[in-house]
Kinemage of the C-alpha trace (Angstrom):
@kinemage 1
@onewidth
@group {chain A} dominant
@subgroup {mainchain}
@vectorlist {calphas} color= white
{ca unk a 1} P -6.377 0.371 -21.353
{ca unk a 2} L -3.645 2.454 -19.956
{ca unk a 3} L 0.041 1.046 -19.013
{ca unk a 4} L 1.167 2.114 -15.660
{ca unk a 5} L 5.536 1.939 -16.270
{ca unk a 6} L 7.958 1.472 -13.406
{ca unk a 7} L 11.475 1.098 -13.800
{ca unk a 8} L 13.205 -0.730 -11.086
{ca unk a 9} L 16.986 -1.006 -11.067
{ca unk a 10} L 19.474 -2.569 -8.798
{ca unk a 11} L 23.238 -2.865 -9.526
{ca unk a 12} L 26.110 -4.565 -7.880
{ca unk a 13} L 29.016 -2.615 -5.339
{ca unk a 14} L 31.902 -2.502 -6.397
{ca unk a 15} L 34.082 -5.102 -4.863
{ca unk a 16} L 31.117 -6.536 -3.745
{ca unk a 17} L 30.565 -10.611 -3.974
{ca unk a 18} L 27.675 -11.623 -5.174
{ca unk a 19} L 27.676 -16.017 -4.865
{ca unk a 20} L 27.695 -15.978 -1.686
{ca unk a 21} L 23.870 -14.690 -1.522
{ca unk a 22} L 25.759 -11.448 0.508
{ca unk a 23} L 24.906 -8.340 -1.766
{ca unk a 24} L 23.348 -5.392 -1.003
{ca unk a 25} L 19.172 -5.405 -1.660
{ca unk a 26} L 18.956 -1.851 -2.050
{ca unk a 27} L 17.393 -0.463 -5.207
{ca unk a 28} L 15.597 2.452 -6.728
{ca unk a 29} L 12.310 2.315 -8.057
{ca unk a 30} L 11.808 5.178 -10.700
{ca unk a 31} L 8.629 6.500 -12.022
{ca unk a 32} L 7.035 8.335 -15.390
{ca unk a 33} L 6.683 11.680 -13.383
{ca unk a 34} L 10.122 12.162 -12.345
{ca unk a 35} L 9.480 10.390 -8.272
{ca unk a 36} L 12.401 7.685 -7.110
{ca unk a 37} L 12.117 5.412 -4.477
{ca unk a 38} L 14.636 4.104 -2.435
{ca unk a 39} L 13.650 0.390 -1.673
{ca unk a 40} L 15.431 -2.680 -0.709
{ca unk a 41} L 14.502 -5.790 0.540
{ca unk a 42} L 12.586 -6.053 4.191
{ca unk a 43} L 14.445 -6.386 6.777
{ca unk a 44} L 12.198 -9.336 7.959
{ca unk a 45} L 13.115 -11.424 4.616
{ca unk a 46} L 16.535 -10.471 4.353
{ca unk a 47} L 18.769 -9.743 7.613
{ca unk a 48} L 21.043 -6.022 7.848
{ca unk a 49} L 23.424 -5.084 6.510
{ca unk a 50} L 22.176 -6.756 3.205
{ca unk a 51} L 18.650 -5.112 3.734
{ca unk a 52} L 17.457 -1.286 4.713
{ca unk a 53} L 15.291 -0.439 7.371
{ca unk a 54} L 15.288 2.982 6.340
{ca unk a 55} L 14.178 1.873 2.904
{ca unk a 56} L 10.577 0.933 1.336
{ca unk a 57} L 10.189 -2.705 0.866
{ca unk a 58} L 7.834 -4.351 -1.628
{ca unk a 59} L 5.500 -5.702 1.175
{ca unk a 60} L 4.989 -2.420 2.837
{ca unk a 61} L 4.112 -0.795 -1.111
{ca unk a 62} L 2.460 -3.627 -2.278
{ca unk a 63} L 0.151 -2.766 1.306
{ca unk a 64} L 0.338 0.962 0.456
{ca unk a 65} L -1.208 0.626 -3.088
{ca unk a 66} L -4.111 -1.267 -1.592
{ca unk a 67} L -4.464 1.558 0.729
{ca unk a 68} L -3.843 4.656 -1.382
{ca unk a 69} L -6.161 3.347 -4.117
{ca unk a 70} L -8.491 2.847 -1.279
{ca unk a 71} L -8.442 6.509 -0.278
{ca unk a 72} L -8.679 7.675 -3.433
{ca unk a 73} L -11.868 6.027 -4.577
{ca unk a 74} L -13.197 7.192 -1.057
{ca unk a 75} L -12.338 10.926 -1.837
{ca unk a 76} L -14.185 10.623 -4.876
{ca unk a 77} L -17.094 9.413 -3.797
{ca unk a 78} L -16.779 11.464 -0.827
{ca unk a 79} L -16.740 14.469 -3.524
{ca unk a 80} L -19.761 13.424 -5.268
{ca unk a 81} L -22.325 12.832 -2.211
{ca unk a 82} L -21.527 16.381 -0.979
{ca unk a 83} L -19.224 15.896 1.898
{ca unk a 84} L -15.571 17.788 2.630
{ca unk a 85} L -13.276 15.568 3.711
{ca unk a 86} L -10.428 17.356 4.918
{ca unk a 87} L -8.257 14.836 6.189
{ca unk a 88} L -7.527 11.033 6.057
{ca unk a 89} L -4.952 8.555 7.489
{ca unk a 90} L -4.908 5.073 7.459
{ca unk a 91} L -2.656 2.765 9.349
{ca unk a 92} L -2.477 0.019 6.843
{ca unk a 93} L -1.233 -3.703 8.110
{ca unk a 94} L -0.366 -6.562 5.543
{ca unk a 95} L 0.062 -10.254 7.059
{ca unk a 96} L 2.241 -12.371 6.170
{ca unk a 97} L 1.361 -16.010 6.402
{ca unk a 98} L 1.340 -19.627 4.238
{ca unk a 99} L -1.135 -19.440 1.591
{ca unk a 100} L -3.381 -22.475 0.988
{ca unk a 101} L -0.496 -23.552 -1.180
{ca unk a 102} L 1.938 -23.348 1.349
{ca unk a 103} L 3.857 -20.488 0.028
{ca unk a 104} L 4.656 -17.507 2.116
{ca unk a 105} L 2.136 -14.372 0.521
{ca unk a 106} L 0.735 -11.504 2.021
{ca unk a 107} L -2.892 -13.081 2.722
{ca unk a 108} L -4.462 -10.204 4.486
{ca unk a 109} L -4.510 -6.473 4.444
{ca unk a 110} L -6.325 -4.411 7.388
{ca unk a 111} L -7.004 -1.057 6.665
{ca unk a 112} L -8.119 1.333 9.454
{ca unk a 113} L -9.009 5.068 7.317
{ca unk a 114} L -9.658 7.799 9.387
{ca unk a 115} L -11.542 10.453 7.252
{ca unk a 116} L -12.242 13.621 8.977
{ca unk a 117} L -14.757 16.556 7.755
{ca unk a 118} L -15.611 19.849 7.492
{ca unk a 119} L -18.171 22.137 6.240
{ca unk a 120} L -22.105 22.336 7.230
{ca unk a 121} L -22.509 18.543 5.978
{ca unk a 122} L -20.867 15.997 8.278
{ca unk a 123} L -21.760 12.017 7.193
{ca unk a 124} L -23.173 9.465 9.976
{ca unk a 125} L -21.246 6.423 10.853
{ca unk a 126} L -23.678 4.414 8.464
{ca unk a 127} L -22.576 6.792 5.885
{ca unk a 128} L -18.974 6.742 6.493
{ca unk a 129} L -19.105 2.882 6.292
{ca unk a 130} L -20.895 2.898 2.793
{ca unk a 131} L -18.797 5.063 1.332
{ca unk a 132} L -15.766 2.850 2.291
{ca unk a 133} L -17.690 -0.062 0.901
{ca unk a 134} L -18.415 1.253 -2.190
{ca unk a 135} L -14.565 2.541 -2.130
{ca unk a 136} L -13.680 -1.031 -1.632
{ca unk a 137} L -16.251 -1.763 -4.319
{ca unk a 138} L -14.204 0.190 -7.166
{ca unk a 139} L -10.364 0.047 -5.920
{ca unk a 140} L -8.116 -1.630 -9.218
{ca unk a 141} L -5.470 -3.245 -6.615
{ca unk a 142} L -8.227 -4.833 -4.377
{ca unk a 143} L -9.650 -6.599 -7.552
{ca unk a 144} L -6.562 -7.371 -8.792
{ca unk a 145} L -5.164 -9.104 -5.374
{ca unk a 146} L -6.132 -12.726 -3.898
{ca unk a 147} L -5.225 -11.544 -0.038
{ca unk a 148} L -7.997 -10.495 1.882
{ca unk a 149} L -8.160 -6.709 2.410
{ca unk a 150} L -10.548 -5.689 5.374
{ca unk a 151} L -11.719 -2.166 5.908
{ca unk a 152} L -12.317 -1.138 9.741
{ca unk a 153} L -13.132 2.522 9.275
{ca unk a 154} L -12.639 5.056 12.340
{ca unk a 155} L -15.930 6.701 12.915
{ca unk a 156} L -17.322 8.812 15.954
């Protein structure tokens, strides 16, 4: 089975103290093709100016992945039952909440894909909602998660 590498690395300012749980969260998250990520802790875990808004945080990727791998399994599919999709946006939302052990986790994911089409064969609503289903069906993060992930697809 194939690896899938990421390096992530943080370092500590100069000057900067680090016992007093004051250092700065922000890190890079580099990748096998040559992408880097800015990222840092959320701001919600970890007040400014030791956190960066403007920066990806491991919740929002970690809801993201379930998302992208989502849309990609729906393309596919998509591909394969003859229909053009020629858009598609999803407004993702993770959760944050106790788990049944108490410990703070990320226990649902609400995804919301818009897919729009083009060409001479447009799918039905039914359709559209099988195709997500079976996209859910397939996606490696969903299987490999324990929060909840609910689909809600946009159809007309």
């Amino acid at each position: 089975m194939p690896n899938h590498d990421a390096t992530i690395h943080w370092q500590l300012a100069d000057g900067e103290a680090f016992t007093d749980n004051r250092y700065s969260r922000n890190h890079s998250w580099s990748f096998d093709g040559g992408s880097v990520v800015i990222a840092s802790a959320s701001p919600s875990v970890v007040p400014v100016p030791m956190s960066s808004p403007a920066a990806v945080d491991p919740e929002e990727a970690f809801v993201a992945s379930v998302s992208s791998c989502h849309m990609l399994w729906f393309l596919s599919i998509a591909a394969k039952r003859g229909f053009v999709v020629t858009a598609y946006t999803d407004a993702a939302r993770g959760t944050m909440a106790r788990n049944a052990n108490g410990k703070m986790a990320i226990t649902r994911i609400d995804l919301s894909p818009d897919a729009r089409f083009g060409g001479d064969r447009v799918p039905s609503d039914d359709e559209i909602t099988a195709m997500h289903h079976a996209a859910h069906e397939e996606c490696f993060i969903a299987h490999s998660i324990l929060a909840e992930v609910v689909c809600t697809p946009v159809t007309r």
